[in-house]
NULO-332205 format. One record per atom (N, C-alpha, C, O, CB): residue in one letter; x, y, z. Coordinates in steps of 0.05 Angstrom, whole numbers, padded with zeros to 5 digits, always signed. Last residue first. Glycine has a CB too. Example, Ala and Ser with C-alpha at 12.3 -4.5 7.8 and 13.67 -1.06 7.14 Angstrom:
BEGIN
S+00257-00045+00142
S+00273-00021+00143
S+00258+00001+00157
S+00268+00023+00161
S+00282-00012+00114
A+00264-00114+00156
A+00246-00090+00156
A+00264-00066+00156
A+00285-00066+00169
A+00226-00089+00181
END
This chain:
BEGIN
X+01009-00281-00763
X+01023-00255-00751
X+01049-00253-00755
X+01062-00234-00746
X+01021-00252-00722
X+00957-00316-00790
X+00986-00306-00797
X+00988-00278-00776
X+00972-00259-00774
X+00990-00297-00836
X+00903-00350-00767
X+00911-00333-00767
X+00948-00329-00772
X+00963-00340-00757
X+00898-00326-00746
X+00890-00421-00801
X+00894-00410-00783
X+00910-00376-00784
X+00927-00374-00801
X+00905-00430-00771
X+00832-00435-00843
X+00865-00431-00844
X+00872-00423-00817
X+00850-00417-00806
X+00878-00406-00867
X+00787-00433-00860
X+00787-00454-00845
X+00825-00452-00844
X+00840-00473-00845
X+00768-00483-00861
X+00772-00387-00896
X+00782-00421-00907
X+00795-00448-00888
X+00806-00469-00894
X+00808-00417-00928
X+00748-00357-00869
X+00734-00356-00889
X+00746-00391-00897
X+00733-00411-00901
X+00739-00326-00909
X+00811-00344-00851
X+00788-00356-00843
X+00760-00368-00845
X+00749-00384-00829
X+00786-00348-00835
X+00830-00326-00903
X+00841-00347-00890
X+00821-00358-00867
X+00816-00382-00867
X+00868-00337-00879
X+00801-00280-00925
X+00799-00298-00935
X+00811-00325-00927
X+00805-00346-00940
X+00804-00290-00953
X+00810-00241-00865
X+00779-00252-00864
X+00779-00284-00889
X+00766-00304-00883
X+00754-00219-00880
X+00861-00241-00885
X+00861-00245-00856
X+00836-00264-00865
X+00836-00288-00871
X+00857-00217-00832
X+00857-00214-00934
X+00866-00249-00935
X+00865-00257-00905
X+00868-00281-00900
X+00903-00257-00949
X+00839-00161-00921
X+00821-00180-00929
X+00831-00213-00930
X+00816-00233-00928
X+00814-00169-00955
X+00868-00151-00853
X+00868-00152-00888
X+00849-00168-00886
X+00841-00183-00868
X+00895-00163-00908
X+00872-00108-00795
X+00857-00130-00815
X+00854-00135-00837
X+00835-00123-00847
X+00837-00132-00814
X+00916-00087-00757
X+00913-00088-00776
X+00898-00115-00784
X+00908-00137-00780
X+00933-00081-00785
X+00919-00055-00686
X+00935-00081-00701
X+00914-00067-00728
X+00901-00047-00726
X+00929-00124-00685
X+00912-00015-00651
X+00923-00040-00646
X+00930-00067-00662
X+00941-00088-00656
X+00910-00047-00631
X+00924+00048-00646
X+00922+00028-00668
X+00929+00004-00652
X+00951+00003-00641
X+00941+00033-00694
X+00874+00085-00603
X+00904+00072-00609
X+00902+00048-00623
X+00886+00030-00617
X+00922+00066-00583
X+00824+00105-00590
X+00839+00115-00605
X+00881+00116-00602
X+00899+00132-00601
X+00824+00138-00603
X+00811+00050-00566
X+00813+00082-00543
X+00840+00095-00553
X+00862+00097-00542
X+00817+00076-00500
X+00833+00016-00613
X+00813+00020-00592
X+00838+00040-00573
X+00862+00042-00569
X+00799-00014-00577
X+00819+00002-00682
X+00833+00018-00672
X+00816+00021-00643
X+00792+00026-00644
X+00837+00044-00692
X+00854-00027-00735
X+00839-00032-00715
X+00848-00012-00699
X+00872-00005-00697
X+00840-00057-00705
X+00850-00012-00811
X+00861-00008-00780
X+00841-00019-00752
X+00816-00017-00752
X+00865+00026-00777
X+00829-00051-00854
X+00821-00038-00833
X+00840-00034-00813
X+00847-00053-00799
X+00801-00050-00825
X+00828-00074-00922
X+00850-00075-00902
X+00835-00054-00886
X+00826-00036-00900
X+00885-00067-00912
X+00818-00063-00979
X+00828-00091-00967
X+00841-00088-00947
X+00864-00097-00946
X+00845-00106-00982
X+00748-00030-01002
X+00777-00028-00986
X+00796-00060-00970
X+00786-00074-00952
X+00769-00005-00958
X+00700-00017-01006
X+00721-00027-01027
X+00746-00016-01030
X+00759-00002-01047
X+00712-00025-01050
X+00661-00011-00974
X+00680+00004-00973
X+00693+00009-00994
X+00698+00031-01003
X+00694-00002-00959
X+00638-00058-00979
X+00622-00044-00979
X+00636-00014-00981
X+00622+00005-00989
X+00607-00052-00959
X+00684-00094-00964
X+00666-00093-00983
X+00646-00071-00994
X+00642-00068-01018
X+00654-00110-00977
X+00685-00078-00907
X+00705-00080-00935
X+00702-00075-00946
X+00708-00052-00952
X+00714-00093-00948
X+00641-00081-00884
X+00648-00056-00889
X+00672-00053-00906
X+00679-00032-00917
X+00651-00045-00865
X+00640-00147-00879
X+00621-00126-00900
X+00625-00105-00898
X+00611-00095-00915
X+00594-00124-00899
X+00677-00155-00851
X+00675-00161-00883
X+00661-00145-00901
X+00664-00136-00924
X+00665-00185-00889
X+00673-00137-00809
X+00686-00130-00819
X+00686-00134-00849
X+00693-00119-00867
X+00701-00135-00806
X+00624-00163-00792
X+00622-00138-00797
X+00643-00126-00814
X+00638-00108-00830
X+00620-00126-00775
X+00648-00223-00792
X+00627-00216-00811
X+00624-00179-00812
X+00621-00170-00834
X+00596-00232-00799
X+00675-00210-00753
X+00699-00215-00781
X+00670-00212-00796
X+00670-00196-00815
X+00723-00254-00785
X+00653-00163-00698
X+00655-00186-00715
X+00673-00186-00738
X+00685-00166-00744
X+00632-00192-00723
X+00691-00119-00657
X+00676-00118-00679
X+00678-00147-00692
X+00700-00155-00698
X+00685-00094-00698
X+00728-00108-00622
X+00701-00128-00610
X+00686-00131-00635
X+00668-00147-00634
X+00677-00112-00583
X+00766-00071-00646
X+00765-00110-00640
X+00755-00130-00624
X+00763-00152-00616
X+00784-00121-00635
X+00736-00042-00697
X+00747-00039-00661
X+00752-00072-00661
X+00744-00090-00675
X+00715-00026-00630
X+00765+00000-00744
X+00748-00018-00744
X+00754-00022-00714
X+00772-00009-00703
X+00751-00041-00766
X+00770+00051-00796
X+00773+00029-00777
X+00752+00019-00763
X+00728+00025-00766
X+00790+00035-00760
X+00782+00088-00858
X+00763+00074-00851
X+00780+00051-00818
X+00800+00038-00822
X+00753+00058-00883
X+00820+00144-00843
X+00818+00116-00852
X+00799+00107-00837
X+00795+00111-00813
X+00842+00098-00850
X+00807+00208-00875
X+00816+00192-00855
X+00800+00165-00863
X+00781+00160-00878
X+00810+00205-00825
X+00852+00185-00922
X+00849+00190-00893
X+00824+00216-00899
X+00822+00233-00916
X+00884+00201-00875
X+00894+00151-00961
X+00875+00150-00950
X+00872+00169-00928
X+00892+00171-00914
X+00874+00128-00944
X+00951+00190-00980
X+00942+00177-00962
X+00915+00177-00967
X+00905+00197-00976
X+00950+00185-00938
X+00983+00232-01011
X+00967+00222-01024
X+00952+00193-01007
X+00943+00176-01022
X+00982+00218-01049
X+01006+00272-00981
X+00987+00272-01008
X+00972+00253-01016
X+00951+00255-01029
X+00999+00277-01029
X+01026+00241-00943
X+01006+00250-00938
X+00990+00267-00964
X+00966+00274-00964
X+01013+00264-00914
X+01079+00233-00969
X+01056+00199-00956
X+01027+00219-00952
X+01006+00208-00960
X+01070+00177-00909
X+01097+00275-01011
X+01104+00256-00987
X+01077+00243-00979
X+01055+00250-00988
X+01119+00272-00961
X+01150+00265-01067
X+01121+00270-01053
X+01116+00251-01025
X+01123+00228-01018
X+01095+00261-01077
X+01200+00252-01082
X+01179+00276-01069
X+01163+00282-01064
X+01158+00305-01057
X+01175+00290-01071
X+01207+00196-01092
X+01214+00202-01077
X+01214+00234-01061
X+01223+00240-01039
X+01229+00190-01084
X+01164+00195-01140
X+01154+00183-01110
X+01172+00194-01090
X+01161+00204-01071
X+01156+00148-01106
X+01208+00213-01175
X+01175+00220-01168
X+01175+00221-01144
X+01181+00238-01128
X+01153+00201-01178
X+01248+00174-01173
X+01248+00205-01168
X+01230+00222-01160
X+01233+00240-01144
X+01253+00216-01187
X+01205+00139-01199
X+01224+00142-01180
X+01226+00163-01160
X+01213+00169-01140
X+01245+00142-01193
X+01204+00160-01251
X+01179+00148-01229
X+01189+00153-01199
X+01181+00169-01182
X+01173+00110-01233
X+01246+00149-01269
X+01241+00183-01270
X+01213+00188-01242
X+01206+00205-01226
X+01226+00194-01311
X+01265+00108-01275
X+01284+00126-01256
X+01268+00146-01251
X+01272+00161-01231
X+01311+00136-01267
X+01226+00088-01310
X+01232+00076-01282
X+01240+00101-01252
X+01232+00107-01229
X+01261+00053-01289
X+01206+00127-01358
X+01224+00114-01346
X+01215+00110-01317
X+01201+00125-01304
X+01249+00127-01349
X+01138+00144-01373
X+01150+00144-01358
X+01170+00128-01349
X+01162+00111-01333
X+01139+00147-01347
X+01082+00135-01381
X+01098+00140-01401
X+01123+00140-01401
X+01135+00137-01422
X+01095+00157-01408
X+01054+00176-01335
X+01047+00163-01355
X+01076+00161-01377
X+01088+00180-01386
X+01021+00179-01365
X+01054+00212-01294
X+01075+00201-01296
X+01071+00179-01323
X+01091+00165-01328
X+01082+00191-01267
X+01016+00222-01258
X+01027+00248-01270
X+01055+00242-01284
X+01074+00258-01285
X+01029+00272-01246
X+00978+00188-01248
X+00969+00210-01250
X+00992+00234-01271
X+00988+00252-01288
X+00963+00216-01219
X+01014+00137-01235
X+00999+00139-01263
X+00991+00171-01273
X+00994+00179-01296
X+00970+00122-01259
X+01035+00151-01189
X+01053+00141-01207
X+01032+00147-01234
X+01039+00164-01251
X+01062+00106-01201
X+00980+00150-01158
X+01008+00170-01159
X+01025+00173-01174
X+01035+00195-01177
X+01023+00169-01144
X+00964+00102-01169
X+00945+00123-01175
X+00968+00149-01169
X+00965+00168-01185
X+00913+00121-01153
X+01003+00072-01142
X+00990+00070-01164
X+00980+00098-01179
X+00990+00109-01198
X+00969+00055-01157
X+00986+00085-01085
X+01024+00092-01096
X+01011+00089-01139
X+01012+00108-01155
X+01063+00044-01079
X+00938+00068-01081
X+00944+00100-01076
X+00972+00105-01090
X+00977+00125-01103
X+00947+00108-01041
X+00950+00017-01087
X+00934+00030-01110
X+00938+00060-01104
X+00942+00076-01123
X+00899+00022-01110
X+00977+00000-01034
X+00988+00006-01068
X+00970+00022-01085
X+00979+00041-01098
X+00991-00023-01086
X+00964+00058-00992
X+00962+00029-01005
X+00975+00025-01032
X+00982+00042-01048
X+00934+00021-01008
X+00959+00086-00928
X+00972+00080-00956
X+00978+00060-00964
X+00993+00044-00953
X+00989+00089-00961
X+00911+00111-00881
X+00928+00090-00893
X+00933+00102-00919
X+00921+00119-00931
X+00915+00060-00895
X+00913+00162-00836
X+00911+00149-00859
X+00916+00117-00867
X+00928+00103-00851
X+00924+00162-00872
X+00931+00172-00780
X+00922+00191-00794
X+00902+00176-00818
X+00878+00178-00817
X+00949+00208-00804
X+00924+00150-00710
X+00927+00146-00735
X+00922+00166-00752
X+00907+00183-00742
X+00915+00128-00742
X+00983+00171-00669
X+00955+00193-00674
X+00948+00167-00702
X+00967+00165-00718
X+00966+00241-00686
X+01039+00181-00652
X+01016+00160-00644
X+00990+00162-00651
X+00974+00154-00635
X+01013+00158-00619
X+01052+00219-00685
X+01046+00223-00651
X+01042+00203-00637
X+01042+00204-00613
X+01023+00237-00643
X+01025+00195-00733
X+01044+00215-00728
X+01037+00219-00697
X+01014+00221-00689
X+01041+00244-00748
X+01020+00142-00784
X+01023+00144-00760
X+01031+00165-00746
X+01053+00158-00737
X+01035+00132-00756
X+00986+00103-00832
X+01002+00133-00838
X+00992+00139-00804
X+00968+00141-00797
X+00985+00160-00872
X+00990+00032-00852
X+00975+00051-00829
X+00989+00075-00837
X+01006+00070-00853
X+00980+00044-00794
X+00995+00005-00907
X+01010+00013-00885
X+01001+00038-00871
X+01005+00061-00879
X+01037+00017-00894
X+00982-00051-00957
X+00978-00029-00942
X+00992-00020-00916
X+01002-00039-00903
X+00955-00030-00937
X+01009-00100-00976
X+00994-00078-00995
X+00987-00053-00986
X+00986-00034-01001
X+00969-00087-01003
X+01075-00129-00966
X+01044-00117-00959
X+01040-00101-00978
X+01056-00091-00993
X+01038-00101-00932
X+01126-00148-00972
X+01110-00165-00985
X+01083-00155-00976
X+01065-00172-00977
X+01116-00195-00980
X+01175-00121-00956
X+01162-00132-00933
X+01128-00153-00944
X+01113-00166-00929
X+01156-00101-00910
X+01183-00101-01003
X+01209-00117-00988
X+01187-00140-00964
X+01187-00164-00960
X+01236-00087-00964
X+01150-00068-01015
X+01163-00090-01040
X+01181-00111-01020
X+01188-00134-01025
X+01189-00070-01068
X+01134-00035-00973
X+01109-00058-00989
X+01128-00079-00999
X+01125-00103-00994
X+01088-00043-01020
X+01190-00008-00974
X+01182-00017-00945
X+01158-00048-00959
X+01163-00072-00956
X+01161+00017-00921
X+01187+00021-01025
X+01208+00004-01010
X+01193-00015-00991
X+01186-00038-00998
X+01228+00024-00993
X+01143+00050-01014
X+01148+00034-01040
X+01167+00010-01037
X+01164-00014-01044
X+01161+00054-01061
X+01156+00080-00981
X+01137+00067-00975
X+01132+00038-00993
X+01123+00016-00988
X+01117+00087-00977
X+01198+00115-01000
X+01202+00087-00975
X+01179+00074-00975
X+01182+00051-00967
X+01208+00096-00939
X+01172+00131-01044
X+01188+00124-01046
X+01193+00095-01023
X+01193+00070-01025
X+01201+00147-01047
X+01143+00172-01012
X+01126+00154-01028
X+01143+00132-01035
X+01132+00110-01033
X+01114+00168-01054
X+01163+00195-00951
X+01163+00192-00980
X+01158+00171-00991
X+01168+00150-00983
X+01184+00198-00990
X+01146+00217-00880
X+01167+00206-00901
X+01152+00205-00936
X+01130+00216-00940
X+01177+00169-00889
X+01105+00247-00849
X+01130+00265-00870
X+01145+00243-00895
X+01151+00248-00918
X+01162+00276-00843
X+01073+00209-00841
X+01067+00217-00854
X+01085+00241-00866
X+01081+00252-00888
X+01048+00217-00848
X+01102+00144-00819
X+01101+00170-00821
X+01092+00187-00842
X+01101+00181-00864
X+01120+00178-00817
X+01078+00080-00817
X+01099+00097-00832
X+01097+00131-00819
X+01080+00130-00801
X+01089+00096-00868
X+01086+00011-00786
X+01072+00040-00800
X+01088+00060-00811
X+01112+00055-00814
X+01057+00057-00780
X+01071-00055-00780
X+01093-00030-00798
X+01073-00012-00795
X+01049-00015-00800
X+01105-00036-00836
X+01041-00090-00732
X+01037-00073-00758
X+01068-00056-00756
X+01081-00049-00736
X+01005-00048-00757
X+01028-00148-00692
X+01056-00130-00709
X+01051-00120-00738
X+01055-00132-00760
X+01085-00152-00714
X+00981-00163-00700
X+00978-00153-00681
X+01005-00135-00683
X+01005-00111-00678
X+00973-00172-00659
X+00927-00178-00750
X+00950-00173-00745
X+00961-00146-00726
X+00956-00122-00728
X+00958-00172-00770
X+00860-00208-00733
X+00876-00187-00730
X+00903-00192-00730
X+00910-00209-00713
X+00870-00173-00710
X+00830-00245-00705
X+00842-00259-00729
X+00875-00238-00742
X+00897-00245-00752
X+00812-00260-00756
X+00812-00237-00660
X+00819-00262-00666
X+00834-00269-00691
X+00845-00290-00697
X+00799-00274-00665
X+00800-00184-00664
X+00819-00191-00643
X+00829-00214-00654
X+00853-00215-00658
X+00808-00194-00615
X+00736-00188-00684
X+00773-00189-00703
X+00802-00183-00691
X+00822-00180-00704
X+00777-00164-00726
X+00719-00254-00675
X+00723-00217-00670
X+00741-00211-00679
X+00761-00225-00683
X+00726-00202-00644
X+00670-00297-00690
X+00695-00286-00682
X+00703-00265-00687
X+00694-00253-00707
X+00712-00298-00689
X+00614-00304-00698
X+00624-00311-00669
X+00648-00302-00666
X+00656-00299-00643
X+00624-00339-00662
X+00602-00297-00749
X+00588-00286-00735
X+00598-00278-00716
X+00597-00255-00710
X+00572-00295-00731
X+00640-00348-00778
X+00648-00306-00774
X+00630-00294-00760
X+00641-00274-00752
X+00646-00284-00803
X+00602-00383-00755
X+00633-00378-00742
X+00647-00352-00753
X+00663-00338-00740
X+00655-00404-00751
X+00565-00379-00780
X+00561-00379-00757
X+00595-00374-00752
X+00603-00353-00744
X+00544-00405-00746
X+00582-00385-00829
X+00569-00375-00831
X+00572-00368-00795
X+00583-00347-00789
X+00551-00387-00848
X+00605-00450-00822
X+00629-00430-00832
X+00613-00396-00819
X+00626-00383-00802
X+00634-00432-00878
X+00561-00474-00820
X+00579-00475-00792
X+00597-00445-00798
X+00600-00425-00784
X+00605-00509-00790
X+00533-00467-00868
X+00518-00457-00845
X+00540-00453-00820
X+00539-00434-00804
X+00493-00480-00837
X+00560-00445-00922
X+00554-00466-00904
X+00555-00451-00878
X+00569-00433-00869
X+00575-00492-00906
X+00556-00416-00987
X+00563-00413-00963
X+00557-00431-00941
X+00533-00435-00947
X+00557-00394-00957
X+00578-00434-01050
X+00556-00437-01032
X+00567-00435-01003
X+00586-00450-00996
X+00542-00464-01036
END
């Protein structure tokens, strides 16, 4: 059951407020592989796809997923592997990526998540990434938690 204060208070906060302001990004030449690397080590699900400064995409696990599964069923470790490590980020990227601005409410954001069925929004103003919104962003506030950066 949702409560009226909680309710009112994603209304009122922006996702400036809750937004991760130190994003990882990647390049879209590099390889499925580092990317693989980079999630496992650094404990994220998603990673902006960056070239010029330009956003292009995101890449997510389920994308690394859905890469691994497609053509790889069955499949040693090593061989997976090997895989990922030729193909590169822009085969198989989101893009272009759903974003979001950071005047935009945590209630808007939620619901274009959702509605998306996607865990994570680039923020993006006068087309420059300024930070990253996961869904545990919106589920930590949602819980009365304070913002992680």
């Amino acid at each position: 059951m949702t409560t009226l204060p909680m309710m009112t208070r994603m209304a009122r906060s922006r996702v400036r407020d809750i937004m991760h302001r130190k994003v990882v990004t990647i390049s879209a030449n590099e390889r499925l592989s580092t990317v693989e690397d980079i999630m496992t080590l650094g404990r994220m699900r998603h990673m902006p796809v960056v070239q010029g400064g330009k956003l292009l995409g995101v890449v997510s696990e389920r994308d690394l997923l859905r890469a691994s599964l497609s053509t790889l069923a069955g499949h040693r470790v090593e061989e997976r592997r090997a895989f990922l490590h030729v193909v590169a980020i822009a085969q198989v990227m989101s893009s272009p990526a759903i974003v979001i601005g950071p005047e935009a409410t945590v209630e808007q954001a939620a619901l274009v998540m959702a509605e998306k069925k996607i865990g994570c929004l680039p923020v993006v103003e006068d087309d420059h990434l300024i930070g990253v919104l996961t869904e545990t962003d919106v589920l930590r506030m949602v819980a009365g938690l304070s913002p992680e950066d």
